[in-house]
C-alpha positions as CSV (number, residue, x, y, z in Angstrom):
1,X,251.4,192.7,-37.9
2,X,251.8,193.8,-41.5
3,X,252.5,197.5,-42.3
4,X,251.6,198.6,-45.9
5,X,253.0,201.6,-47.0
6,X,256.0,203.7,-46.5
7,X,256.9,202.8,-43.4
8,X,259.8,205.2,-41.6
9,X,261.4,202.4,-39.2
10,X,262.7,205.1,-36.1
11,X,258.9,206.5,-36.0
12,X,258.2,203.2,-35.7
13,X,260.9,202.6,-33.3
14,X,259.8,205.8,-31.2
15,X,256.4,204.6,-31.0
16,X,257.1,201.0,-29.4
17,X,259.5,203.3,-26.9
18,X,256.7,205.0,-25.8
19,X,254.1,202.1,-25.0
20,X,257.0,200.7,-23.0
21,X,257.4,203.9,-21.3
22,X,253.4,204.2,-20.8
23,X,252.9,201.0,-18.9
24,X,254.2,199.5,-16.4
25,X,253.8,195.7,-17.1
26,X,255.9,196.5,-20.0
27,X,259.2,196.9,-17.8
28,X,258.4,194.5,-15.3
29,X,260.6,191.8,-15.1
30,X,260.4,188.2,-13.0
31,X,263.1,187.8,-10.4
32,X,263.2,184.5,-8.2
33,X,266.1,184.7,-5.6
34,X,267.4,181.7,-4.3
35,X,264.8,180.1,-1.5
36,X,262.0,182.0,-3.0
37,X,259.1,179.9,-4.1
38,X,256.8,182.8,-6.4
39,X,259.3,185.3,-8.1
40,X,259.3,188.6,-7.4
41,X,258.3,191.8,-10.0
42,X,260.9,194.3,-10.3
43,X,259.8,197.4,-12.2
44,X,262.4,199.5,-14.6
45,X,262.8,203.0,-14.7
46,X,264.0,202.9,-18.3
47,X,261.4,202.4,-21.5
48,X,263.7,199.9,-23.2
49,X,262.7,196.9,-25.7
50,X,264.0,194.5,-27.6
51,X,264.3,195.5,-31.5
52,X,265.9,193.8,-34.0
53,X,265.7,194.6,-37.8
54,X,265.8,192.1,-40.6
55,X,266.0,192.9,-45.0
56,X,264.8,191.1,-47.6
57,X,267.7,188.8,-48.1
58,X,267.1,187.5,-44.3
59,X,264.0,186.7,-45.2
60,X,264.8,185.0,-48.5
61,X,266.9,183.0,-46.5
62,X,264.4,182.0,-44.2
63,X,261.9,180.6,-46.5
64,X,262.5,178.0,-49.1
65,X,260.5,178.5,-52.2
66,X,262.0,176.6,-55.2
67,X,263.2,180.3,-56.5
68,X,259.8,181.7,-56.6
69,X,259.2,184.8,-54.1
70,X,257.3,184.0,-51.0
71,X,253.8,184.7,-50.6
72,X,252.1,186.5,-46.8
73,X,251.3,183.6,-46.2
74,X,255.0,181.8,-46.1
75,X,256.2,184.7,-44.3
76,X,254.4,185.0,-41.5
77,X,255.1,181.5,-41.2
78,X,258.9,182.0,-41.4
79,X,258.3,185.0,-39.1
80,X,256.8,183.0,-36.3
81,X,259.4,180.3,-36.5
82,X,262.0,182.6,-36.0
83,X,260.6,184.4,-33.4
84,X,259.4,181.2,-31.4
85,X,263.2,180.5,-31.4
86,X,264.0,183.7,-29.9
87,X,261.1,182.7,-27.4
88,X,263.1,179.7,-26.4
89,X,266.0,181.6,-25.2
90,X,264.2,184.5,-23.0
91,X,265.5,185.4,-19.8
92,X,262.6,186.6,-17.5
93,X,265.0,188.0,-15.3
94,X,267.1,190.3,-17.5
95,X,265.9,190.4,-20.8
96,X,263.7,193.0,-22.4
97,X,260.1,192.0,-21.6
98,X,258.5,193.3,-25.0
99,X,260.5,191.8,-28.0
100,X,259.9,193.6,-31.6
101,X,261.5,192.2,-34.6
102,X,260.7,194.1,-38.2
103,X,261.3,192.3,-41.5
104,X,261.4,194.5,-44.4
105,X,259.7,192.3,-47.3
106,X,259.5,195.0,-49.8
107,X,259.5,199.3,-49.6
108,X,255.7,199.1,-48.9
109,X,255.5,195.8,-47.1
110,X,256.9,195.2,-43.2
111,X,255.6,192.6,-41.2
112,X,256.5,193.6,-37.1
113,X,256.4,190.9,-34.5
114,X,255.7,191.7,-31.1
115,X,256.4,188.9,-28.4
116,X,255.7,189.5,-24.6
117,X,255.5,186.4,-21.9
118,X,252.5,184.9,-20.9
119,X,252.7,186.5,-17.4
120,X,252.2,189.9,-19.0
121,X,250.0,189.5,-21.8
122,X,246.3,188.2,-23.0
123,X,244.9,188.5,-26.5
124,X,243.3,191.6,-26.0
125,X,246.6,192.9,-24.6
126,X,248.0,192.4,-28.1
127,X,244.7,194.4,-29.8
128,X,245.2,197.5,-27.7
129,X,249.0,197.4,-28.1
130,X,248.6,197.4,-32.0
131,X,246.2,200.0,-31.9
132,X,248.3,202.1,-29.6
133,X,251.0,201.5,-31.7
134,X,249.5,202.8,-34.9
135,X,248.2,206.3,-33.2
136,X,251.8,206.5,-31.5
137,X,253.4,205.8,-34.9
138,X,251.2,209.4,-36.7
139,X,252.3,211.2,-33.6
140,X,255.8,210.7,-34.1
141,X,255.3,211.1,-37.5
142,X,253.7,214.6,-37.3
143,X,256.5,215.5,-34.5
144,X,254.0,215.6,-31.3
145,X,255.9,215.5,-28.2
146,X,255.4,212.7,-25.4
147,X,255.8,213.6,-21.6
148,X,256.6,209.7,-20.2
149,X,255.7,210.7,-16.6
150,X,251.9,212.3,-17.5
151,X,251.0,209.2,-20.2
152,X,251.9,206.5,-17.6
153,X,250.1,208.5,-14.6
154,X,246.9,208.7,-17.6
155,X,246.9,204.5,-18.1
156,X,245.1,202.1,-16.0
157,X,248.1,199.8,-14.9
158,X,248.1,196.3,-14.2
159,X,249.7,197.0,-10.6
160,X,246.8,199.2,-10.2
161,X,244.5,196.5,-10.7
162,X,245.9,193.8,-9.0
163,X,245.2,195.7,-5.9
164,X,241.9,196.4,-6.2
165,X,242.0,192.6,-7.0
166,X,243.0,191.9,-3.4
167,X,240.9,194.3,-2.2
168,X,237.8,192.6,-3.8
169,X,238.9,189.2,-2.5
170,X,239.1,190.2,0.8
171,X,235.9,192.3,0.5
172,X,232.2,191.3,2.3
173,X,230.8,189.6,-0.8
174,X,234.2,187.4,-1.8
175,X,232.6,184.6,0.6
176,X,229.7,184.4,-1.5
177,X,231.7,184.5,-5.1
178,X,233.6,181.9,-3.2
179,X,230.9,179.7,-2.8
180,X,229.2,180.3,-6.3
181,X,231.9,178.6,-7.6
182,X,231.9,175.5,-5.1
183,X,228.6,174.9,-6.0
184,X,229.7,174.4,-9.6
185,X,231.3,170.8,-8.8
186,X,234.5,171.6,-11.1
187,X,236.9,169.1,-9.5
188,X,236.7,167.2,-12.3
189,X,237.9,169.4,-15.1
190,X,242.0,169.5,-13.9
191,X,242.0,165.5,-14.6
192,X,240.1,165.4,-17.9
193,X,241.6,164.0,-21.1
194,X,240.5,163.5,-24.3
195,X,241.2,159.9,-25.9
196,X,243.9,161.8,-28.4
197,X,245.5,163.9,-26.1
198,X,248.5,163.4,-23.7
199,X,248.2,162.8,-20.1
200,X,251.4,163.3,-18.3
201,X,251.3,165.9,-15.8
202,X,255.0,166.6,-17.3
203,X,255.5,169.9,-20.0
204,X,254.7,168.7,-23.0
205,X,254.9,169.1,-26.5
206,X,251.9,171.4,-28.7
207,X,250.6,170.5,-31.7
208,X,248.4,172.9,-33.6
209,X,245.6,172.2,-36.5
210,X,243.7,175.0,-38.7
211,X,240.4,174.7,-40.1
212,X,238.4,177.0,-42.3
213,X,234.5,177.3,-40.4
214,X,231.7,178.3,-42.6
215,X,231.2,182.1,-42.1
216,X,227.9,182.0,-42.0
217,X,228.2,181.1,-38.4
218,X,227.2,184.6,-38.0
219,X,224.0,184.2,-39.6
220,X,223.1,181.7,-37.4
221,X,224.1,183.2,-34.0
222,X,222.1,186.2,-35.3
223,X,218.8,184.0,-36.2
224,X,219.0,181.8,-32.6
225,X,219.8,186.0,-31.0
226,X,222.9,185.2,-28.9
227,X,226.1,186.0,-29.7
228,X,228.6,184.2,-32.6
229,X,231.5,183.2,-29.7
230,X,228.5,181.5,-27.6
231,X,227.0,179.7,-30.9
232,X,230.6,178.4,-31.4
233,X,231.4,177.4,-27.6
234,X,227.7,175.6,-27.9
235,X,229.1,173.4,-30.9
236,X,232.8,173.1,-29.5
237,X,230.8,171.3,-25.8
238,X,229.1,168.9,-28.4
239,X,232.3,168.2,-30.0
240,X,233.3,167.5,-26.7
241,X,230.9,165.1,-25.2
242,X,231.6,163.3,-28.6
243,X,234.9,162.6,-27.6
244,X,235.1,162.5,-24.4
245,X,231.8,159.8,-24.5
246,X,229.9,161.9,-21.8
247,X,229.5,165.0,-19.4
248,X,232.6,167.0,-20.0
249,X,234.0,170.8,-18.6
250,X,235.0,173.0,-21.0
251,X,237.5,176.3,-19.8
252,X,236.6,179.5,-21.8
253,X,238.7,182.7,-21.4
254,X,237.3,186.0,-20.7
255,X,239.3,189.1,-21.2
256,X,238.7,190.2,-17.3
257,X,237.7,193.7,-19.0
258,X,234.3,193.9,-17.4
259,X,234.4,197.5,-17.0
260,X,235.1,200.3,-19.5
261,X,237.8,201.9,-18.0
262,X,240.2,198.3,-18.0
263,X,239.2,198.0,-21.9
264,X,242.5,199.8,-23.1
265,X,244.5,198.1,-20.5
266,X,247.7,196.3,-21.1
267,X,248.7,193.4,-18.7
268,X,247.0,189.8,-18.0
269,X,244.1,190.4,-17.5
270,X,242.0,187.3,-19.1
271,X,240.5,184.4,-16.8
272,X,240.1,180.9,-18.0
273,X,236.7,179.9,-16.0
274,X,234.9,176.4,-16.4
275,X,232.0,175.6,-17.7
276,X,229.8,172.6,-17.4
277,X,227.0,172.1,-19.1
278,X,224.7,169.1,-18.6
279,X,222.0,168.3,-21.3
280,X,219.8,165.6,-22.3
281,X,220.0,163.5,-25.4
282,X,218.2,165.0,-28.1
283,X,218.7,168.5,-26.8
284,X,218.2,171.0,-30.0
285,X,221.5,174.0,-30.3
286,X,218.6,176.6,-29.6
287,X,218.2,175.1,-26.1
288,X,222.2,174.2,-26.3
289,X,223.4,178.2,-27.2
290,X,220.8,179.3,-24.1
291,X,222.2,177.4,-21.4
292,X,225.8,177.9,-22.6
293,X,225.0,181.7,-23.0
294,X,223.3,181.8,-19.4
295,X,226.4,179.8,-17.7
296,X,229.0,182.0,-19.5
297,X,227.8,185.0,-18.5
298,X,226.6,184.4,-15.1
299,X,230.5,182.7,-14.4
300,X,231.6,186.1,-16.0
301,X,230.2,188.1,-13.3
302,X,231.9,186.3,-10.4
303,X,234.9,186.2,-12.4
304,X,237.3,187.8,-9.7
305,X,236.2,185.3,-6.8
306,X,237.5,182.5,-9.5
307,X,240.6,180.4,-8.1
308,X,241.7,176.7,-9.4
309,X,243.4,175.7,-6.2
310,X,240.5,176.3,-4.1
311,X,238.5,174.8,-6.9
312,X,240.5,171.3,-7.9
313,X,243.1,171.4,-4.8
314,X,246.6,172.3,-4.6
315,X,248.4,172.7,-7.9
316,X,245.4,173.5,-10.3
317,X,245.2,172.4,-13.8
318,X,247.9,169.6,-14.3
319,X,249.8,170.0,-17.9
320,X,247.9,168.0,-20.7
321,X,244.5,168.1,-19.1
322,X,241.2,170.0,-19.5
323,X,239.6,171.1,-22.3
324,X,239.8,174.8,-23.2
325,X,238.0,177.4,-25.8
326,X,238.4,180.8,-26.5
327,X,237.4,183.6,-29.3
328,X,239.1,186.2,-31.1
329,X,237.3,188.9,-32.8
330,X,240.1,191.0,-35.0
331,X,239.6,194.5,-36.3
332,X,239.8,195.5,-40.2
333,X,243.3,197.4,-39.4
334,X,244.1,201.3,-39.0
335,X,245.9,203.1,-41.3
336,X,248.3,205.9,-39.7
337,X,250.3,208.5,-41.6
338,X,250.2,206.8,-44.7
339,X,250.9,203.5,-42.8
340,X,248.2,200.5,-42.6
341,X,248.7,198.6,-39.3
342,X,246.7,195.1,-39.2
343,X,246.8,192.0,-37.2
344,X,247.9,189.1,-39.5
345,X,248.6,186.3,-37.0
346,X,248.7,185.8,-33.4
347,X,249.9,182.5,-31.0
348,X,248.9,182.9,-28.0
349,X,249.8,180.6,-24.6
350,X,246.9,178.8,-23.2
351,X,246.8,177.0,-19.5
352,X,248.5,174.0,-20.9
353,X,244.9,172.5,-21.7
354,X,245.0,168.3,-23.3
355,X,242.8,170.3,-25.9
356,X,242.2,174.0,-26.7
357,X,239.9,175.6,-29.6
358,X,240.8,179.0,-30.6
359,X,237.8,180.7,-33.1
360,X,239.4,183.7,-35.2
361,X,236.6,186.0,-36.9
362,X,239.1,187.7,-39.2
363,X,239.1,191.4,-40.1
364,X,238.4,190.3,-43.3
365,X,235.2,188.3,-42.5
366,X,237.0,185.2,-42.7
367,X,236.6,182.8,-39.6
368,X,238.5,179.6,-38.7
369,X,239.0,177.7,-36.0
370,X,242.7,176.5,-34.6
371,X,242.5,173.3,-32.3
372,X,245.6,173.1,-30.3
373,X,246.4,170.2,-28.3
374,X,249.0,168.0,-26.2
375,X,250.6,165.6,-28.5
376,X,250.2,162.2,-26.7
C-alpha cells in the first residue's frame, strides 16, 4: 500500500493491532501434531502481529539505481522481494499470522506491506483489510477508544462461516448442488497442460508476465451489456483453445461473498470453480461473453456444493495443471486524517494452476493483465 502524507507510524501501528484483535482468522495459527494428517487451528487470545520498520537508507540499499533515486515503481519492486523472502521463512505454527513491514521512502511517502498465508486470505480479504485499516488509522488518530471484545463479537468471522458451511453441505438441497456439478464433466481440468507450461505433479517454480490491455475493454463490455471481468474471461477461453488446440476448462475465482453481510469479511473465502465452455467455429464474442456470463453465474450459485475431490478424484488439482483466471477491480484509495491509503500492488497465491491470468482494473483506470504460470 502507499501512504501519502504525514503519516504517524504507532497510529498506524494501533490500527493494524486492532484488525488483529477484531478477527479471528487473524490469530489463527496451523498446528499439525505428529500422526495428524490435516493440521489443527489454534486461536490466540492475544492481538499480536508481525511489524518491522525500515528508513530510507534500507531502502537505498535495496534497490540499485546507478546513484539516481528510485522511482514507485522500483520500490515496490524491492518491497516485494524482500517481503517474499520473509515469506520463505514463516512458521505457520508459531509465527505471527499477519506480517506488516513499513518502509519510510520520504516524510510524506510510506509504502506498508501486509502478508497473511494463503489459508487465511483471498483478494478481497486484502481490500477490506486496507480499508479497515485506513478508518482504524483516523480513529486512533482522533483518540476514539476500541473495546476488543464488542468489535470481534460485531464481525462476521470465518469460524462463523465455516459452520454454516457444514451445515449447508449436509442440508436437503447439498444432493442436488452435488449433482449440478457431476453433470458438468470436469474430470478433465486437474490433468490439463498447456504446451508451455510444466507438468510435474511436484512444487514447482512461478514465473510471472505483465501486459498493459487496452482500457477500452470497458467500452466494449458495456456495448455487448455484460460485465468487463466476463468480456475478459470470454477472450482469456479463446486464448485458451488456441493453445491448448481444442475444448479446454478454465478455473475462475469467485470471492464466495454472495451475500451482503460476508462482503466485509476477512478469511478465505474465494472458490476457484471450473468452467467449460464448448462453442463452434466461427462463434462471434457476443454469443462467446453470453455463454461464459450464463455458466459463470449459474456455477456461482451452487458455489458451496463445489468440491475437487469429488469432482476429479482423490487429491484434486495436481501442481502445474489447469488453467485459471481471475479479476481484480481496485478502488481509487481513502484518505484518513491527512493520510491517503491506496493499493499499489498485490501477489496473490493461486491453486498451483500450469497457467493463471490475473486482470487488474486499476484505481486509476489503468487495466493489465498478469499471466502467471509453471515454468516447464
Amino acid at each position: 500500500m502507499r501512504l501519502e502524507g504525514e503519516l504517524l507510524p504507532s497510529a498506524l501501528s494501533e490500527a493494524l493491532r486492532r484488525s488483529v484483535a477484531r478477527h479471528v482468522i487473524f490469530r489463527t495459527r496451523f498446528l499439525r501434531p505428529p500422526g495428524v494428517k490435516l493440521p489443527l487451528q489454534v486461536i490466540s487470545d492475544t492481538a499480536t502481529f508481525g511489524w518491522l520498520v525500515l528508513d530510507p537508507t534500507d531502502i537505498q540499499a535495496a534497490v540499485s539505481h546507478d546513484g539516481h533515486p528510485p522511482d514507485g515503481d522500483s520500490l515496490t519492486r524491492a518491497l516485494l522481494e524482500h517481503e517474499r523472502a520473509r515469506e520463505r521463512t514463516r512458521d505457520l505454527a508459531s509465527d505471527p499470522v499477519l506480517r506488516a513491514s513499513l518502509w519510510q521512502v520520504s516524510d510524506k511517502l510510506h509504502l506498508l506491506a501486509l502478508t497473511l498465508p494463503a489459508l487465511c486470505a483471498d483478494t478481497q480479504t486484502f481490500h477490506n483489510l486496507a480499508a479497515e485499516i485506513a478508518e482504524g488509522y483516523g480513529a486512533c488518530v482522533r483518540g476514539e477508544s476500541f473495546d476488543e471484545a464488542s468489535a470481534a463479537g460485531e464481525a462476521v468471522q470465518y469460524l462463523q462461516f465455516s459452520e454454516w458451511q457444514n451445515e449447508v453441505l449436509a442440508d436437503e438441497d447439498a444432493a442436488v448442488g452435488k449433482e449440478y456439478w457431476r453433470q458438468q464433466e470436469l474430470g478433465g481440468a486437474a490433468t490439463q497442460v498447456l504446451p508451455f507450461a510444466a507438468s510435474s505433479d511436484e512444487r514447482v517454480a512461478r514465473g510471472r508476465v505483465r501486459v498493459a490491455l487496452d482500457p477500452a475493454v470497458s467500452t466494449l463490455s458495456e456495448a455487448l451489456g455484460y460485465e468487463e471481468e466476463e468480456v475478459l474471461l470470454s477472450c482469456w477461453q479463446v486464448l485458451v483453445r488456441r493453445l491448448a488446440g481444442g475444448e479446454a476448462t478454465i478455473t475462475a475465482v469467485h470471492d464466495g461473498r454472495k451475500y451482503d453481510e460476508l462482503r466485509p469479511a476477512m478469511g478465505l473465502f474465494a472458490r476457484t470453480l471450473p468452467l467449460r465452455i464448448d462453442w463452434p467455429e466461427g462463434t462471434k464474442l457476443p454469443a462467446l461473453a453470453a455463454a461464459v456470463s450464463a455458466q459463470a453465474r449459474e456455477a456461482a450459485e451452487w458455489q458451496e456444493y463445489f468440491a475437487w475431490d469429488e469432482v476429479v478424484g482423490a487429491g484434486g488439482m495436481g501442481a502445474g495443471r489447469g488453467v485459471g483466471f481471475e479479476y481484480e477491480r481496485r478502488g481509487k484509495g481513502v484518505e484518513e486524517s491527512g493520510v491517503r491509503f491506496e493499493i499499489a500492488e498485490m501477489e496473490v497465491e493461486g491453486e498451483g494452476e500450469g497457467v493463471r491470468a490475473r486482470c487488474v482494473r486499476g484505481g486509476e483506470g489503468h487495466l493489465w493483465c498478469e499471466i502467471e504460470y509453471a515454468e516447464g
